[in-house]
N, C-alpha and C positions, 0 to 999 in steps of 0.2 A: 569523585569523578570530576572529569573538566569541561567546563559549559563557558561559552560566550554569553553575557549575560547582557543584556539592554538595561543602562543604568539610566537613562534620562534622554534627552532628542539629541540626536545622532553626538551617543556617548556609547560605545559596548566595551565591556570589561571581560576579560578570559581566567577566570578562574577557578579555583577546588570549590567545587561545592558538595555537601553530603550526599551519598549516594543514593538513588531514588530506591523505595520497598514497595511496591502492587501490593495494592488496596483489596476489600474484595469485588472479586470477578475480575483481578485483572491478572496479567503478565508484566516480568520486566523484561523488557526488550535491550539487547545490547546494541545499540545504534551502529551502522556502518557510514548512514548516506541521511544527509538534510537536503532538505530547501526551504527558502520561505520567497513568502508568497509578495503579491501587491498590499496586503493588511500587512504584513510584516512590516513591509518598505514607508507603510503611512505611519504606521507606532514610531518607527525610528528616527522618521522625521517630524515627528512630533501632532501630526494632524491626526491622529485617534484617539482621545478618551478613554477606551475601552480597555486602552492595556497601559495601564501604571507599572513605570519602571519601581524596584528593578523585577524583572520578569526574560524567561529564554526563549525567544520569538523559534520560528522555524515548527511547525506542524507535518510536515509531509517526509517523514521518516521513511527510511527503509531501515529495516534491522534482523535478528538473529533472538528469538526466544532463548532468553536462559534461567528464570525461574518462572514457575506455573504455579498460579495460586490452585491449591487446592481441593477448595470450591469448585473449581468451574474444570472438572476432570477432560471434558469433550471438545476442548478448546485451545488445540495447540499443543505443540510437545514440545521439551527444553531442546535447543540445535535444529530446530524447524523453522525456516525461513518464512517471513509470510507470505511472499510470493506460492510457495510450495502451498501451504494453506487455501489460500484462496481459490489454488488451479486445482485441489480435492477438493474441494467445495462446488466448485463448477461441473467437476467430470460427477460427480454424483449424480449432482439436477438434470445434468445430461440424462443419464440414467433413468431415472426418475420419469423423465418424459419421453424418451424414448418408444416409437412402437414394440411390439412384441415381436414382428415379426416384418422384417423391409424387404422391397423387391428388390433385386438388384438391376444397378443403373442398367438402360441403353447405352450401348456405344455405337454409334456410327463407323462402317466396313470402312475400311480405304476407298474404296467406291464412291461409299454417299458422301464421306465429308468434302471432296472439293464442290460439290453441287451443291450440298449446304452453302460452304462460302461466298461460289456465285451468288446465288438468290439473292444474300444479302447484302451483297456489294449495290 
């Protein structure tokens, strides 16, 4: 695969490197979309310690699950977006908390809303 790689203060090199395998509990992700961040921008200009070239900066991926570690069965499926993910993960908890049973809304007649309005003018 091809990775912009951080060779040294403000050096990056664009090239093949081996392609990544998920470890366990993870996924490999096909990348679509990076960013990196202000720690990005400090590595490259050299005032971070923390990240010794060479190394591929940019953490805040967006991508496309294409293999699923095995392990971890309940965690994604190959061609499922993580956005899709996360927005299941949400609508559940929803769920989850949800009363059993909701009233439904007031609505204000054509009547009362413009005298609502007044008041609060």
């Amino acid at each position: 695969m091809k990775a912009l790689v951080y060779d040294g203060v403000e050096q990056m090199g664009y090239r093949e490197i081996p392609d990544a395998e998920p470890r366990e509990g993870e996924h490999l992700i096909r990348v679509a979309a990076v960013g990196i961040c202000g720690s990005d921008m400090h590595a490259y200009l050299g005032h971070d310690d923390r990240r010794p070239a060479p190394l591929i900066l940019g953490h805040e991926a967006a991508g496309v699950i294409v293999k699923k570690e095995r392990s971890n069965p309940q965690k994604g499926e190959p061609g499922q977006k993580a956005k899709d993910r996360a927005e299941e993960k949400a609508a559940k908890a929803a769920e989850a908390d949800a009363p059993a049973e909701e009233a439904p809304a007031e609505e204000a007649t054509a009547e009362e809303a413009p005298a609502e309005a007044e008041a609060t003018e």
